[in-house]
N, C-alpha and C positions, 0 to 999 in steps of 0.2 A: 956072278956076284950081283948082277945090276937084277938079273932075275929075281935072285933070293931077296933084296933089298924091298921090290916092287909086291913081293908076296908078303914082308913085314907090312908096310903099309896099306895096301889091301885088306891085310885081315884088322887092323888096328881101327883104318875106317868100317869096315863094318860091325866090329865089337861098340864104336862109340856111337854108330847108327843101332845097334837091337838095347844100349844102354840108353839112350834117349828118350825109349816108348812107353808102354805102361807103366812098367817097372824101372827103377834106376838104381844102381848101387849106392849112387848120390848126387842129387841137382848139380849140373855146373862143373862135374867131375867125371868125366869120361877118361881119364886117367887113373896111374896107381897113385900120382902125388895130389892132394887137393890147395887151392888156396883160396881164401875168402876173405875179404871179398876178393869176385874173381876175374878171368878176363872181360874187357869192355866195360866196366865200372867207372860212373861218374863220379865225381867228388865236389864236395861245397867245401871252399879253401874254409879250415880250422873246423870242420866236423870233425867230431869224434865220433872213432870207430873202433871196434874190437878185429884182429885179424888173427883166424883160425887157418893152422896148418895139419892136413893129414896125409898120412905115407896109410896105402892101402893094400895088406898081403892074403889074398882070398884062398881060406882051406880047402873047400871047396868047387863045384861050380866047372862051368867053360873057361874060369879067367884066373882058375887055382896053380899059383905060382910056388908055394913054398909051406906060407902063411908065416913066413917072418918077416914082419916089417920092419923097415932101416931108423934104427935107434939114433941115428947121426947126422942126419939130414938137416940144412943150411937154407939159410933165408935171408936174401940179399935183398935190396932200393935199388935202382939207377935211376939218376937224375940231369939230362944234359952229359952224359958222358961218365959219369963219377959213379963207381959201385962202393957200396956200404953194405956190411951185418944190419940188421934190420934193429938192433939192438940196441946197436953205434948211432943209426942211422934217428933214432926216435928217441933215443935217450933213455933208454930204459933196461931193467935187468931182463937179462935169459932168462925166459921162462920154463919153469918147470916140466918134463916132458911126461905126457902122460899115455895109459895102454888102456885098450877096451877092445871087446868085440860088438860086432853087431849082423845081423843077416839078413834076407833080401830075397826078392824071388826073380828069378831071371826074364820069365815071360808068365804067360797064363796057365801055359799045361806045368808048370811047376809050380804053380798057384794051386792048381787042381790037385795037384798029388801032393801036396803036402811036403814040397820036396825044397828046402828054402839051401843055400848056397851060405857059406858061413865066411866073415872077413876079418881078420886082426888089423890093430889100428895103434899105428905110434901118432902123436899129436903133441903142438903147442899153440898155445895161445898169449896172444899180446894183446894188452887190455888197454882201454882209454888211449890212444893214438890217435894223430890228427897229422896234413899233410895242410901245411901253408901256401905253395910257392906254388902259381900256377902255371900248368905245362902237363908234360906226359913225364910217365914213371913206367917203369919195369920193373915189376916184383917177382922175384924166379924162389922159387923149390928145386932146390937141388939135392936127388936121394938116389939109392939104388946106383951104386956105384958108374955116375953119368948120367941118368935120366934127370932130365927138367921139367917142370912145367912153368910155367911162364904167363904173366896175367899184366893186359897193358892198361894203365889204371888213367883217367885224365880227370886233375884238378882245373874244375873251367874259371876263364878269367870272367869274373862278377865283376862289377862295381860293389862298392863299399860306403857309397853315398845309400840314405834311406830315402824315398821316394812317395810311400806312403807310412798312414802313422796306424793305422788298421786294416783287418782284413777281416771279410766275412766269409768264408769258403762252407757253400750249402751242399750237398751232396745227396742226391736222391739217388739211392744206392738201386741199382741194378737198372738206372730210368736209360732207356734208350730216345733215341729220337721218333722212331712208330709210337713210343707210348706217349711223348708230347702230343705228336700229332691225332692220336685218338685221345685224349687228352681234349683237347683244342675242339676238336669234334662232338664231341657230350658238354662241354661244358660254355660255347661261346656259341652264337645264335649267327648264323650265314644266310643271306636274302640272295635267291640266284647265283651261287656260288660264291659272295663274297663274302667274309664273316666282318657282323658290325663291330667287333670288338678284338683283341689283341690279348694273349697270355703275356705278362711281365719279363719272363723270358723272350719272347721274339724281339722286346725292343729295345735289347741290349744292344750295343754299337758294334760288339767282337764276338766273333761264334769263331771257335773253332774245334778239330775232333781228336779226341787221343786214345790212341793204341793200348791194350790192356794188357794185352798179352805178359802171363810167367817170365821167371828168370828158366825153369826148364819144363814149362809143360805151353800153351798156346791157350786153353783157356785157364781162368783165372777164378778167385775168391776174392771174399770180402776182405779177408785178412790179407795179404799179401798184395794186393791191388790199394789196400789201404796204408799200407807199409812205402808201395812206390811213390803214391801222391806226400807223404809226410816225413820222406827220407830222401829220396831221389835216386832210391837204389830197390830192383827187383828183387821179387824171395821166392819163394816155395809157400803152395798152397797151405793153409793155415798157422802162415808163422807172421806173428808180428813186430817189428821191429828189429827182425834178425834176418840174419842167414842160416834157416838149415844146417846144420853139421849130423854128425853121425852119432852121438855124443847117447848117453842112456839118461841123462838128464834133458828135462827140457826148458831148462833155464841158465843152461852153460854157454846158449850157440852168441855166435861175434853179434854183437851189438852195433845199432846206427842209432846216434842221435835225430831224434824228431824236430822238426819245423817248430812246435810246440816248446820241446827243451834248449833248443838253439835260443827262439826270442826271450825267453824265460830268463836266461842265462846271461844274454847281451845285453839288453834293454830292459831287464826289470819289469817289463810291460806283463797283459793280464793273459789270461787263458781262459777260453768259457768252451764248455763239449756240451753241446744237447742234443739228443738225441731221441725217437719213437721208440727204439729197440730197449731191449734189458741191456742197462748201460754198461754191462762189462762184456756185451757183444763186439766184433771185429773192428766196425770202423770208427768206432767213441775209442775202442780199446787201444789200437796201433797207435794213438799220441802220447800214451805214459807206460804201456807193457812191452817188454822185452822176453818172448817166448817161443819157440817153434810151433806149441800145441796153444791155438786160441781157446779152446777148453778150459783150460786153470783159470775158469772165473772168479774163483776168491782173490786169488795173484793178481789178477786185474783191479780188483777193485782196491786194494791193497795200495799199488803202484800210482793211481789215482792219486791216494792221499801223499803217501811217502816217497814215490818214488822208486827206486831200483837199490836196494841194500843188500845185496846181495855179493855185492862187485862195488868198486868205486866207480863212479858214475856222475852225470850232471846232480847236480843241487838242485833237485825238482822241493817244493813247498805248497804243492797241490794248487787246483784252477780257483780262480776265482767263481766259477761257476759249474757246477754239472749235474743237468738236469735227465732223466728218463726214466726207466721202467727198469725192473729188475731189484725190487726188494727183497728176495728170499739170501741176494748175498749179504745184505747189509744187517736184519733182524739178526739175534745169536740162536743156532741151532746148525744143526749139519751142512746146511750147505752157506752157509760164509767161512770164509777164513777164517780155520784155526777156531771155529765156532764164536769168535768173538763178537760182539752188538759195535755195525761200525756206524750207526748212528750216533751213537753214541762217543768213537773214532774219532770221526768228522767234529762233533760240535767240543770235544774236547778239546780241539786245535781252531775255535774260532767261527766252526763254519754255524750259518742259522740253518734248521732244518725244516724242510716242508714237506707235507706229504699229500697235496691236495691243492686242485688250483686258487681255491677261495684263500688256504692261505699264501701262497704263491703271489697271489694279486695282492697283497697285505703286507708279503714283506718288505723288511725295509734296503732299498739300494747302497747302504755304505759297507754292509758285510759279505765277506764270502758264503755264496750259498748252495747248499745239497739240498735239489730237488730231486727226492721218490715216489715215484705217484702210482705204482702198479706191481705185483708178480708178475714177472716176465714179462714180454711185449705191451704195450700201453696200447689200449683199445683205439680202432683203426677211425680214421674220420665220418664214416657213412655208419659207423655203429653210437657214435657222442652225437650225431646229428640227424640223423636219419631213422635209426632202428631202436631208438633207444633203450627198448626192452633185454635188448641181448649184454648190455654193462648191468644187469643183475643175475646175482647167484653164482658168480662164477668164483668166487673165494677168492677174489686176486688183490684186496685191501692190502696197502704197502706197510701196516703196522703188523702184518701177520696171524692177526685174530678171525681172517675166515672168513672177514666182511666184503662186500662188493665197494671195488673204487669208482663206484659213479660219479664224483667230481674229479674229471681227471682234466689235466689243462690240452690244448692240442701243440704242435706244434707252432703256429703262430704266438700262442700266451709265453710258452716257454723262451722264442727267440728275441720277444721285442722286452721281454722281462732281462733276460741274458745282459742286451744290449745296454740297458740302464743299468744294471750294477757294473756291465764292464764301463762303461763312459764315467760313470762317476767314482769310480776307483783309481780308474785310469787316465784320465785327463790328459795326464802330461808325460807319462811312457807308452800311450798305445795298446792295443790290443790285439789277441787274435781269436775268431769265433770260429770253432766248425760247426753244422748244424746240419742233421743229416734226418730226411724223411724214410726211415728205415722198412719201412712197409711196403713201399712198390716193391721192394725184393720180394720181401716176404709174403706176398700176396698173389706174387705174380710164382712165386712156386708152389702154391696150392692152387695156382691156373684160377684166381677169385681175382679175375681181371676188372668188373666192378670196382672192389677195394680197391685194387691197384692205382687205380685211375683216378678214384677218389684221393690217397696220400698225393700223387703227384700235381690235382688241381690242389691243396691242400697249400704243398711245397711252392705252388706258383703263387697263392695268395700270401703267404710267409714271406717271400722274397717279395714282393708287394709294400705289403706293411711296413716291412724292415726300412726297405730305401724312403718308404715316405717318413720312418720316426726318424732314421740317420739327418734328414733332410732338417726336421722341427730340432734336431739337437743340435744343429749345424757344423757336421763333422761329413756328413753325402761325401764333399768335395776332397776328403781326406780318406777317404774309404777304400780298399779296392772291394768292391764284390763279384766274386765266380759263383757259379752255379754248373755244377758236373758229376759226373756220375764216376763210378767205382768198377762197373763191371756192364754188359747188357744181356738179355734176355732175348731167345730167338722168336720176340711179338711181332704181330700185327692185324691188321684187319683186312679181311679180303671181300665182304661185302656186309648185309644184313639179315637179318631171320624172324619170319613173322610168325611167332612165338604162339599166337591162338591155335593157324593152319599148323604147327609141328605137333601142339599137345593134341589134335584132332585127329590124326593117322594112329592107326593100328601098327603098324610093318616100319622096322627100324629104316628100311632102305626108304620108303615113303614119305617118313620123317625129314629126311636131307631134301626133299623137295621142296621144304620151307625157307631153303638158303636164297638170298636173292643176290646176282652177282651183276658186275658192269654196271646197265640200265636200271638193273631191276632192286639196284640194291639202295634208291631211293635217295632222302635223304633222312639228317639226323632228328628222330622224334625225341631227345631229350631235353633238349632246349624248350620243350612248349608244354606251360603245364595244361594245358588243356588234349592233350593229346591220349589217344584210346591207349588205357593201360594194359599192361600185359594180363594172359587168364587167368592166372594166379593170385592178380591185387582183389585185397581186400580192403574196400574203402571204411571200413569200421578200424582198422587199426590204428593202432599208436603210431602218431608220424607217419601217415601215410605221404608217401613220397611227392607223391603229385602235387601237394598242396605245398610242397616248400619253398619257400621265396628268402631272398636275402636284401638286404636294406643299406651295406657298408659298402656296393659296390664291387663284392665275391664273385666269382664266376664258376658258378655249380650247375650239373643238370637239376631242373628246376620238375623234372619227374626218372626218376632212378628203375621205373618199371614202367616202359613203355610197351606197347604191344609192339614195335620192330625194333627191336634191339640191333647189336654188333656182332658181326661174324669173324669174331678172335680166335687165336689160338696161337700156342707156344710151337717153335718146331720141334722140340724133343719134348715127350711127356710120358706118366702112365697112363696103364689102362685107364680109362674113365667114361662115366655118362655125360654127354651136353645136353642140356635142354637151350642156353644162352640166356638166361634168366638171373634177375640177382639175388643172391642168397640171402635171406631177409633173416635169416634164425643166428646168425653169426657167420663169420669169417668157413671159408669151405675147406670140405677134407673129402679130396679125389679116389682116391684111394686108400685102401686095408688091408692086413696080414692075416691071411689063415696061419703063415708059419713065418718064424722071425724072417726070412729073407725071400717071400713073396707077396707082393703086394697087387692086389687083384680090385675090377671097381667096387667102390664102396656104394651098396645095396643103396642106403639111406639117401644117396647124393645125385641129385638129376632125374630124379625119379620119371618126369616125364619125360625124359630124354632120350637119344639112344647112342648105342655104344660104340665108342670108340678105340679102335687097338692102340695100345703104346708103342714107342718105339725105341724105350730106354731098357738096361736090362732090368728084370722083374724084381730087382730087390732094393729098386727105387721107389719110393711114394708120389717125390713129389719133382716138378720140372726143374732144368740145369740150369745154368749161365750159357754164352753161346761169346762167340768169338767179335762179336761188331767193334765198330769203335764208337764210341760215346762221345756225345757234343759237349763243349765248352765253352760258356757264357761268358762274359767280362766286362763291366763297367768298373770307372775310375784310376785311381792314377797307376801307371805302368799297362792297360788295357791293350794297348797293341802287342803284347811279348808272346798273347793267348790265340793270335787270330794262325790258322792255319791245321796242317795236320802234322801230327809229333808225338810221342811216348807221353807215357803215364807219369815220369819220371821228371819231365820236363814242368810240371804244374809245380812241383817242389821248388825246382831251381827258379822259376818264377817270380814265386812268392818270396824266395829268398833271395833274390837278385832284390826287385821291389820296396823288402824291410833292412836291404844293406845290411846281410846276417854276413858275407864273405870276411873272412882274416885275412888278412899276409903273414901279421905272426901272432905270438900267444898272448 
């Protein structure tokens, strides 16, 4: 017996180890019962939250049991001793029990053959539920005549006192700390190793670093990583504001109330999203969408205005502010919502609409406002300041007619614009701002480490600006501001490359001889606009780099094409050409497809360069996420709650501990 019992458990452990890896039947479920949210689940006393239950009978497959799932199946609370129906327990009716199938691939060589495992699925869901009382909980599934599963849930005890009356939370999405640090290096002037000058982040009083990591994978996304920091609860790559289920819809999975709908809700105070990205991208999108797939960008932008109608839900009545890129969802035609003009949406309900910084800077701070200033991604800061030939012809005018948005605001216009219509709306309920430099990701996965570099000195001048207006408005001292990232990027620099000596060699392997490392890798020529430019500058150009100076105090490389550049690179990438040079004709594209799922180096790009093998598989274009942890900046009141190392998860309960968002009861 003790045998047989020992060979159950063995094989169960290893069915929930080969379910964990590429492939998984369902995040967080290594069982046939599922419960969501699931084991180790944090809770903010009186969130609301959706809880999904699934009984799992595979037709199929290594794990094919029958393929009848248990139609009967029980769902209990413990609290302190006391078991409840989950029904009893919440106050609310049984819900409905519902059937679906769905399929899966077990590993890779069943990837490869076409050979997918098929699963039936009984399910319920309880909608809009919240747990008040803090302490620990046991939520059991009980199916399959005696099987459990079993999920230990803790409501943490917060305070309920509110601490500060705003929050600014910046978020340079994918920024790690090497990209500060070369960052700091291009853009701030060192005499013998000491730099005379300071980025706005280092001289924040609290640094600390948080964990990114999935709820079932280790590296993470935008969505889901942005889900943890504005819920306090992890997801599954590309799902926003939810949990993953199995479900064929992708707007059925259990719902968490956002940091955003919480103060909303509590405090009447304001909401402001600005973002570089097309704003119905991941990390704008996770404070008002409720979706597994981030892709339903019309649904995003939808939820924005109205909120979640689909389910009863917080009483969302859209932000006070939301500013970025991404006009093709908003004009009427195929890709908005339902084809409708939500410009037109938006000012229907109040809001003023802008589509260009000139009028941006004009409008007036008593209304709620919709800034669109671009098709898709809003042009990068080394292209509004630098290169500025490349903001024409590109048809990405936000009224849709084809025109170039050459007046686009940057980030800094957008946040300290934000901050005055939320201050003067808000005065006496507070606010809360996310503002996200959406480009180091996006820059930094097309390996245009230049760009990248540029958003994030960009993002340091924003954060800059902001605490000196917070300061003229005199609300500084009531502020919290963080500054953090979402995800990181495997960057860094490991010396320099004298750009003339690599475009001078014949033989790719020759070429690597331009790398200078240790000793030889010099120091940083960006800092000095008199310094010999790279082979390629053309001193006749538009904005030629060398000559750029700034006069407010910015801290920019003051020549963008030097003849010894940085010797960067990602750790995972495609194939590509380096030369180390910045790409002066627009934003870079590493790679190209001869066939939809090979991508090979693109002929046009690095041309003096030479080539380098990838090490992703070949139906990748552009560079990953990587596993690091990411720094956390903090000034103002509650600043010590941030210092140390801790989950993604923990930046939520922060802020929510901070804005005294905790219930005890309804």
């Amino acid at each position: 017996m003790a045998l047989h019992f020992l060979g159950i458990v063995v094989a169960a452990a290893l069915l929930a180890s080969t379910n964990a890896q590429t492939f998984q039947r369902l995040g967080a479920c290594p069982t046939f019962g599922c419960v969501f949210p699931p084991d180790q689940t944090d809770f903010l006393a009186g969130q609301f939250f959706d809880i999904r239950l699934e009984v799992h009978a595979p037709i199929s497959g290594s794990e094919a049991n029958g393929g009848v799932p248990d139609p009967d199946f029980t769902f209990s609370i413990t609290k302190d001793g006391r078991t409840k129906g989950a029904s009893a327990y919440f106050g609310v009716s049984e819900p409905t029990l519902e059937r679906w199938n769905f399929t899966w691939y077990e590993d890779l060589f069943a990837s490869d053959a076409g050979s997918p495992s098929v699963v039936n699925v009984t399910s319920k869901a309880y909608r809009r539920v919240a747990l008040y009382e803090a302490g620990e909980y046991t939520a059991t599934l009980s199916y399959n005549n005696g099987s459990k599963t079993t999920a230990s849930w803790l409501v943490r005890d917060l305070a309920t006192v509110r601490r500060t009356k705003n929050i600014v939370l910046f978020i340079g999405d994918g920024m790690t700390t090497n990209m500060i640090t070369a960052a700091r290096l291009i853009g701030h002037k060192s005499v013998n190793g000491r730099y005379q000058s300071k980025m706005q982040m280092d001289k924040f009083p609290v640094l600390g670093h948080q964990m990114t990591h999935s709820l079932d994978s280790f590296i993470t996304d935008s969505a889901n990583s942005a889900t943890a920091l504005y819920t306090g609860h992890k997801s599954t790559v590309n799902a926003l504001g939810v949990y993953a289920d199995s479900s064929k819809s992708p707007f059925d999975d259990p719902k968490l109330e956002t940091i955003a709908e919480i103060f909303h809700r509590l405090t009447h105070g304001g909401v402001g999203i600005v973002s570089t990205a097309f704003i119905a991208d991941a990390t704008p999108a996770a404070l008002t969408a409720h979706t597994r797939d981030r892709g339903q960008y019309g649904a995003v932008v939808d939820s924005f205005l109205n909120g979640i109608t689909n389910y009863t839900w917080t009483n969302w009545t859209g932000p006070d502010v939301l500013f970025g890129g991404g006009a093709e969802q908003f004009f009427p035609g195929k890709t908005s919502f339902q084809g409708k003009d939500y410009y037109k949406e938006f000012a229907a309900k109040g809001y003023n609409v802008v589509q260009n910084n000139t009028a941006l800077q004009a409008a007036s701070s008593k209304s709620k406002t919709l800034g669109i200033f671009s098709v898709s991604n809003m042009a990068k800061w080394l292209d509004r300041n630098v290169y500025t030939q490349n903001l024409v012809g590109n048809k990405d005018a936000p009224d849709g007619k084809n025109g170039s948005a050459t007046d686009q605001p940057g980030l800094k216009e957008m946040t300290l614009k934000a901050i005055d219509i939320l201050q003067t709306r808000n005065a006496h309920n507070g606010w809360f701002l996310m503002s996200e430099a959406a480009s180091i990701d996006k820059q930094m996965h097309t390996l245009d480490y230049d760009r990248a570099l540029g958003e994030l000195l960009e993002l340091d001048d924003t954060v800059k600006a902001s605490m000196a207006h917070l300061k003229t408005l005199g609300v500084l001292k009531e502020t919290l501001v963080l500054v953090t990232a979402d995800h990181g990027h495997g960057f860094d620099v490991m010396g320099s490359v004298d750009t003339k000596y690599l475009e001078a060699q014949e033989d790719d392997r020759d070429k690597r001889g331009a790398i200078g490392i240790y000793r030889e890798s010099g120091l940083s020529q960006y800092t000095n606009p008199n310094s010999e430019s790279g082979p390629s500058s053309n001193a006749s150009s538009i904005n030629n780099s060398s000559g750029l100076t700034f006069t407010d105090g910015a801290y920019f490389p003051s020549n963008w094409d030097p003849r010894y550049t940085l010797f960067s690179a990602l750790g995972a990438d495609p194939d590509r050409r380096e030369n180390y040079q910045v790409h002066k004709n627009g934003p870079r594209k590493p790679a190209s497809n001869s066939t939809p799922d090979d991508y090979v180096v693109d002929y046009r790009d690095a041309v003096t360069g030479f080539v380098v093998n990838g090490t992703l598989p070949i139906s990748e274009s552009q560079g990953v996420h990587s596993l690091t942890d990411v720094p956390v900046f903090a000034q103002g009141p509650c600043q010590e709650l941030f210092g140390g190392v801790y989950n993604n998860i923990d930046v939520f309960f922060g802020m929510a501990d901070c804005l005294g968002l905790a219930r005890d009861k309804p």
